[in-house]
C-alpha positions as CSV (number, residue, x, y, z in Angstrom):
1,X,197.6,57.1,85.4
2,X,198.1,54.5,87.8
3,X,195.6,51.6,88.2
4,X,194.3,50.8,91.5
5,X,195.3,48.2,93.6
6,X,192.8,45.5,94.6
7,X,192.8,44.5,98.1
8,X,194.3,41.5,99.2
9,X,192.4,38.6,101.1
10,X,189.1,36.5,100.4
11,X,187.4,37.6,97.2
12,X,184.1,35.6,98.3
13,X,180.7,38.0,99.0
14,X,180.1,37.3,102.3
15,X,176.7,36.3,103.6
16,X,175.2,39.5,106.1
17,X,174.1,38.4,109.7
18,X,170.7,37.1,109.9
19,X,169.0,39.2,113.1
20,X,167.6,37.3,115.7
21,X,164.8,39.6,115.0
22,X,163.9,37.6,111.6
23,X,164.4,34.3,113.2
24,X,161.8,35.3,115.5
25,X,159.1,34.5,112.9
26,X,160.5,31.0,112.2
27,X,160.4,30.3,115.9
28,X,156.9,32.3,116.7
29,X,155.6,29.5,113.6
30,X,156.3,26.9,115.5
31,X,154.9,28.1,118.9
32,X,158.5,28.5,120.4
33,X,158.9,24.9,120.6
34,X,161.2,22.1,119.0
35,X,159.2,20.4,115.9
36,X,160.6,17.4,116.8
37,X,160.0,16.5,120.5
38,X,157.5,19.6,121.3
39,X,159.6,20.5,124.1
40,X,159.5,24.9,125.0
41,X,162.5,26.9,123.4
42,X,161.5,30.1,124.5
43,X,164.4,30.8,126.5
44,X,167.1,29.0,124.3
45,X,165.6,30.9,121.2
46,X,166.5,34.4,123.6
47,X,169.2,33.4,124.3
48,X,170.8,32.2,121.3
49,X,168.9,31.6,118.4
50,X,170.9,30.2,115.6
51,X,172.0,27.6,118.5
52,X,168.3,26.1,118.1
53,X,167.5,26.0,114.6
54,X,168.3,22.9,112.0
55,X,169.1,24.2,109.1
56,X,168.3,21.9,106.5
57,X,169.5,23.4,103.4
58,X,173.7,24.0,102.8
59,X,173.7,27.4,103.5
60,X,174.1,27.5,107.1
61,X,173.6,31.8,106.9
62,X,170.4,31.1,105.1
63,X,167.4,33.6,106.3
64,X,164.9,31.4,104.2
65,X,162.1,30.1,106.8
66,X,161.5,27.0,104.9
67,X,165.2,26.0,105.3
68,X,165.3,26.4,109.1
69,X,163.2,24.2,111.7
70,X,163.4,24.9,115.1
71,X,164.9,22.2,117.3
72,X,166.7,20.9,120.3
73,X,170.5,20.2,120.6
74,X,169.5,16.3,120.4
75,X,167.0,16.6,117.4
76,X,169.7,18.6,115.6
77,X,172.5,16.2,115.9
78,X,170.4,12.9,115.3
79,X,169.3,14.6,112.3
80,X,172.8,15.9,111.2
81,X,174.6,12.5,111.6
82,X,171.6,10.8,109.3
83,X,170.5,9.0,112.9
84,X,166.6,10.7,111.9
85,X,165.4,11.7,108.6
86,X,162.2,13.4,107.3
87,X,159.5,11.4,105.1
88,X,157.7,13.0,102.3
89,X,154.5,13.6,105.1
90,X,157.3,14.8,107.6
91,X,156.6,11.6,109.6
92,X,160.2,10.7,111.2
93,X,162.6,7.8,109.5
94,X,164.7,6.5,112.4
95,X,167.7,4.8,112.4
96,X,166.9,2.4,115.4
97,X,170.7,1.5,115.7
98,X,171.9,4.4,116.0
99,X,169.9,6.9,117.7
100,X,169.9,7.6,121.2
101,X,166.8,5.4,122.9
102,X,166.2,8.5,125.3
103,X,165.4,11.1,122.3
104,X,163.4,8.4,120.6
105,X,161.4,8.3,123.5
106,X,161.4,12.1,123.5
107,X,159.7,12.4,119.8
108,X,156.4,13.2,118.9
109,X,154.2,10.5,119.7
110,X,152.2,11.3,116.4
111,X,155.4,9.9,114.5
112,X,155.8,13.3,112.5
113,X,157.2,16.8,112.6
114,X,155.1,19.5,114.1
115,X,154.5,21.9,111.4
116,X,153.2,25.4,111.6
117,X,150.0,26.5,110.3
118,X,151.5,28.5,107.3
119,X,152.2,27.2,104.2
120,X,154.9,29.3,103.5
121,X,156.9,28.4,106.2
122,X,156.7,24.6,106.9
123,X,160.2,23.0,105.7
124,X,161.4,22.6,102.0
125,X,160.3,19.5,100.8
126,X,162.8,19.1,98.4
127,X,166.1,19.9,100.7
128,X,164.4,17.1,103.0
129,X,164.3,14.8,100.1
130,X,167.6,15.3,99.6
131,X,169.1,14.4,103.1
132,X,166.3,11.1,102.8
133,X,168.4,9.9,99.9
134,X,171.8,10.4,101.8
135,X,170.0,8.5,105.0
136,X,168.2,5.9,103.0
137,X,172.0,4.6,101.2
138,X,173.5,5.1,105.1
139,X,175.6,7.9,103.4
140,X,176.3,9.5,107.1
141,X,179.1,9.0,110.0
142,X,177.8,6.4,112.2
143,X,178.6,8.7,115.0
């Protein structure tokens, strides 16, 4: 009897899509709008949700609500290049050189991250922790 052949090509388990259907929640949480600046992502989150979410863990499929913050194009990048980080209150770490002065200007004036009501869905404190550590030692591209 002949053994059969495994298939050729990646071996890896890929991750299934996340429906814009479950990313709804994370969005409906925050009121439709970007935790950082406050500013209305109803029709980008229509549009294209994944486009409009941080995602601040390293699984960039993740479908886990406290990993994904909803956000504009500008909050996501100062936030990926270590220009903004998150305290331990969610109150905004800035790196004054290096962040655009028009999205400072554009942040919450309360100095934190709008959270949403539920517990169970306001950002993992730990993940945030860990990208604090990596901005704190200037670990990130300046640009």
């Amino acid at each position: 009897m002949a053994r059969a052949r495994s298939k050729r090509g990646f071996r890896e388990v890929q991750q299934p899509f996340v429906a814009a259907a479950d990313l709804g929640v994370v969005f409906a949480a925050y009121g439709y709008a970007c935790a950082f600046t406050g500013k209305s992502l109803k029709t980008e989150a229509e549009a294209d949700p994944r486009g409009y979410l941080l995602v601040i863990g390293t699984d960039q499929l993740t479908s886990d609500p406290t990993l994904l913050i909803p956000a504009s194009t500008n909050a996501i990048h100062a936030y990926e290049r270590g220009h903004l980080a998150l305290g331990s209150r969610y109150n905004f770490l800035v790196d004054l050189e290096r962040v655009d002065p028009e999205f400072l200007e554009e942040l919450n004036p309360i100095g934190r991250l709008r959270l949403p009501d539920s517990v169970e869905l306001q950002p993992n404190l730990e993940q945030l922790g860990a990208h604090r550590a990596k901005f704190a030692a200037g670990e990130f591209d300046p640009y």
